[in-house]
C-alpha positions as CSV (number, residue, x, y, z in Angstrom):
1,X,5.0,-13.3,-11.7
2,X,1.1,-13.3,-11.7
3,X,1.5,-9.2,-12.2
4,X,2.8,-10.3,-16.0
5,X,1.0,-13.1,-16.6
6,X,-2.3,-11.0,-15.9
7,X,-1.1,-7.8,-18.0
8,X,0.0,-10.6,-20.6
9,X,-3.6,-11.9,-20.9
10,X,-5.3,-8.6,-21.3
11,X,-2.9,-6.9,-23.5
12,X,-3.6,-9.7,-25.8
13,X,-7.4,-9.3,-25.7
14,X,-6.9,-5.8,-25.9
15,X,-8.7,-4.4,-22.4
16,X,-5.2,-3.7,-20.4
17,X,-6.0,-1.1,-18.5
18,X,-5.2,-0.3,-14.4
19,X,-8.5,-1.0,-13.2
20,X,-8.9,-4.3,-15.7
21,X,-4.6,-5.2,-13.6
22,X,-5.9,-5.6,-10.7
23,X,-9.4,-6.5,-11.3
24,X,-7.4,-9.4,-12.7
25,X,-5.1,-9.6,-9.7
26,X,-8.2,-10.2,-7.7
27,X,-7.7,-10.1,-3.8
28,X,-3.4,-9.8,-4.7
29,X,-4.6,-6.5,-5.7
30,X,-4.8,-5.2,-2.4
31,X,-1.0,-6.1,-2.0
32,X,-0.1,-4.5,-4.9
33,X,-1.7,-1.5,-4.7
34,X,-0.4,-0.4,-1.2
35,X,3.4,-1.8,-2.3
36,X,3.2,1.0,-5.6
37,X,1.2,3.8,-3.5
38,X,3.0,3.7,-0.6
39,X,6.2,4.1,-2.7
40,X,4.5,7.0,-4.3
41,X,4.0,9.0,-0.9
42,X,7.8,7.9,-0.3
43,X,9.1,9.9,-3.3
44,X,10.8,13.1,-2.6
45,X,7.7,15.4,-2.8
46,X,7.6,19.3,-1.2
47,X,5.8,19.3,2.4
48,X,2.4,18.6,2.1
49,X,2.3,16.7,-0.7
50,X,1.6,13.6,1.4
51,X,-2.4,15.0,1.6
52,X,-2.7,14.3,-2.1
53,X,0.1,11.1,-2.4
54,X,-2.3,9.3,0.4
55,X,-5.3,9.6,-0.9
56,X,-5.4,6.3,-3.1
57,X,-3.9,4.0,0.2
58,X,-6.7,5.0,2.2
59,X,-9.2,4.1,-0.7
60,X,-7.4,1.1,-0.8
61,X,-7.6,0.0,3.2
62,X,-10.9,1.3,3.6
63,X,-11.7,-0.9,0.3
64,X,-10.1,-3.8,1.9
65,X,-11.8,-2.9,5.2
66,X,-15.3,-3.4,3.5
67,X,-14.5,-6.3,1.9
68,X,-14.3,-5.4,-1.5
69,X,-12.8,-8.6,-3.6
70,X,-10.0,-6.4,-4.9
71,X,-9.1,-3.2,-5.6
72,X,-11.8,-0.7,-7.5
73,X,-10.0,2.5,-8.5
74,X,-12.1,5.8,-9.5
75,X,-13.4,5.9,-13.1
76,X,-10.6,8.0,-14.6
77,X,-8.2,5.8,-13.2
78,X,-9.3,3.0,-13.7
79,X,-9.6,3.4,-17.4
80,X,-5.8,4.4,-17.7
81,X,-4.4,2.7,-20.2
82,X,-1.3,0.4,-19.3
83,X,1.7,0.4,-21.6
84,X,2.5,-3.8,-21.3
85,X,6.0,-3.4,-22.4
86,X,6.6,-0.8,-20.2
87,X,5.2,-2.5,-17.4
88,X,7.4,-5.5,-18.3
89,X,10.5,-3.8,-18.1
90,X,9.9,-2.2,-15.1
91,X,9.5,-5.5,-13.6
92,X,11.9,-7.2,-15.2
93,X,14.5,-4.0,-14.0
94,X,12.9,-4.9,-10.2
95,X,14.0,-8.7,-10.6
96,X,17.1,-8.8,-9.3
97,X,15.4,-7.5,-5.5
98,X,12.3,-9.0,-5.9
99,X,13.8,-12.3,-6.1
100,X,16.6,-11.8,-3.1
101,X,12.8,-10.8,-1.6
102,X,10.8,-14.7,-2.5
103,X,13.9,-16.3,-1.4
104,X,13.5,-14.7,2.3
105,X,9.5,-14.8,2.1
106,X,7.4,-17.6,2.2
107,X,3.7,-18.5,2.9
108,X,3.2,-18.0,6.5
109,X,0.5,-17.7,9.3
110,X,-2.3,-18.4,6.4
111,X,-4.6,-17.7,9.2
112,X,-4.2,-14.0,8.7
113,X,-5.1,-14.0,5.4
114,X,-8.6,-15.9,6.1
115,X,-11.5,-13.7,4.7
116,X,-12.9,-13.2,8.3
117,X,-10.2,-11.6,9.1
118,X,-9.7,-9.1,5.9
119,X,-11.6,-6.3,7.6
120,X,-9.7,-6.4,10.4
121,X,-6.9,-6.2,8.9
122,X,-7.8,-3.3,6.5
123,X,-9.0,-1.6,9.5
124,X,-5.4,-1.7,10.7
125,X,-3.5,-0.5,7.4
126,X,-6.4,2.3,7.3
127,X,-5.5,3.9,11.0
128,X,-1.7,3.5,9.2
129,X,-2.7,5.3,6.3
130,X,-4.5,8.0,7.9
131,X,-1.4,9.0,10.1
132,X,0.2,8.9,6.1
133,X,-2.0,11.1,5.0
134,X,-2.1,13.7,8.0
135,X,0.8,16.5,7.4
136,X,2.5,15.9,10.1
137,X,6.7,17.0,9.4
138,X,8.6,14.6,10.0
139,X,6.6,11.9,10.2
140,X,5.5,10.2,6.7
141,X,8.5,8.4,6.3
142,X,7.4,5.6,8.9
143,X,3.8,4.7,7.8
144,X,5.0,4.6,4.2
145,X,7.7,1.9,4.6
146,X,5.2,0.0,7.5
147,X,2.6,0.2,4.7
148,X,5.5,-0.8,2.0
149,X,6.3,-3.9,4.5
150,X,2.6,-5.0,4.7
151,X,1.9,-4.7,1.0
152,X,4.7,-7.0,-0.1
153,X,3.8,-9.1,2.4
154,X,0.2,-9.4,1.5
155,X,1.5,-10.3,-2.0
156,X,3.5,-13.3,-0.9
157,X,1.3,-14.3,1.9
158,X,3.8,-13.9,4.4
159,X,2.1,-13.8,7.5
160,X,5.4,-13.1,9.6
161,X,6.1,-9.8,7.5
162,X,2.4,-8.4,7.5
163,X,2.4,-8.5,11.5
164,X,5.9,-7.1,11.1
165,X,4.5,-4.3,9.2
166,X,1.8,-4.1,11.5
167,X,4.0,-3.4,14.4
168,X,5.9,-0.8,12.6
169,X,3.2,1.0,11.3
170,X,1.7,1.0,15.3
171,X,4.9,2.7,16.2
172,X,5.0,5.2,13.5
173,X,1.2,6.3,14.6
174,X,2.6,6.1,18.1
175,X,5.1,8.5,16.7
176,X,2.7,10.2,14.5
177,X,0.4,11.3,17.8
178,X,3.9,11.9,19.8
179,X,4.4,14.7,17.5
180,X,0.8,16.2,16.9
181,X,1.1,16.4,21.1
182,X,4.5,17.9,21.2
183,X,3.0,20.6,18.5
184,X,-0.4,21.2,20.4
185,X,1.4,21.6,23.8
186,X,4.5,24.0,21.9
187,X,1.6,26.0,20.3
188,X,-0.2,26.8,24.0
189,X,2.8,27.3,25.2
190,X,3.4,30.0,22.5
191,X,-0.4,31.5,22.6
192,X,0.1,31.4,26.2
């Protein structure tokens, strides 16, 4: 798993912190950091919360929307420290799905993941991520697990499941402006 065999490599020269993980991860980074954010904003939170859980996806599509090489996390955060054993058992308690996961993904439509076509492609997973981050009730759910879908496939260059997050995360902004509508029109109604 490159995520160990990079945390491995730092711990060991001593610099193992978040930012220096996926620094190391290079462009994977991208993957990885929408696959553990978007879980994040999918944690049972109170209302609103999602404002504050969405934050760090849209630094990370808008990143990936200007091209940045991999993800570059805010000072504070970056410097984190990251406890390697910790980290290791986490992922090792995750191996059991990830690896029903790599024996249903596989490198696909490695046209998508061309450089060209990185800003596009951010640009998408940002307009996902802002519906994330609007407070809409009822409606984070759906742009978290589309952005969930895309990360993990960015991460195993599966082309297939990217544009199947893609699609998802279309219908949940779809769904998203539905109900911003449907609460504009029931608001007139009530004003007027």
């Amino acid at each position: 798993m490159p995520i160990l065999r990079t945390s491995r490599a730092q711990h060991r020269a001593g610099n193992l912190t978040l930012g220096n993980l996926l620094a190391g991860l290079g462009e994977r980074s991208f993957g990885w950091a929408i696959v553990v954010f978007s879980l994040v904003t999918m944690l049972p939170l109170p209302p609103g919360s999602s404002v504050i859980t969405a934050l760090p996806v849209l630094v990370t599509t808008l990143q990936m929307t200007f091209g940045f090489a991999h993800v570059r996390l805010p000072g504070p955060l970056a410097r984190l420290r990251v406890d390697q054993n910790r980290l290791r058992r986490t992922l090792l308690r995750l191996r059991p799905v990830t690896r029903r996961l790599e024996r249903r993904l596989r490198p696909r439509l490695p046209a998508l993941f061309a450089p060209r076509h990185e800003p596009l492609l951010g640009l998408g997973l940002l307009v996902i991520a802002f519906t994330l981050f609007l407070p809409v009730p009822g409606s984070g759910w759906f742009p978290a697990i589309s952005l969930f879908v895309v990360g993990v496939g960015l991460v195993e260059r599966d082309g297939a499941v990217v544009v199947l997050g893609l699609v998802l995360g279309a219908l949940s902004a779809l769904l998203t402006a539905a109900i911003v509508i449907s609460l504009a029109e029931g608001a007139e109604a009530i004003m007027g």
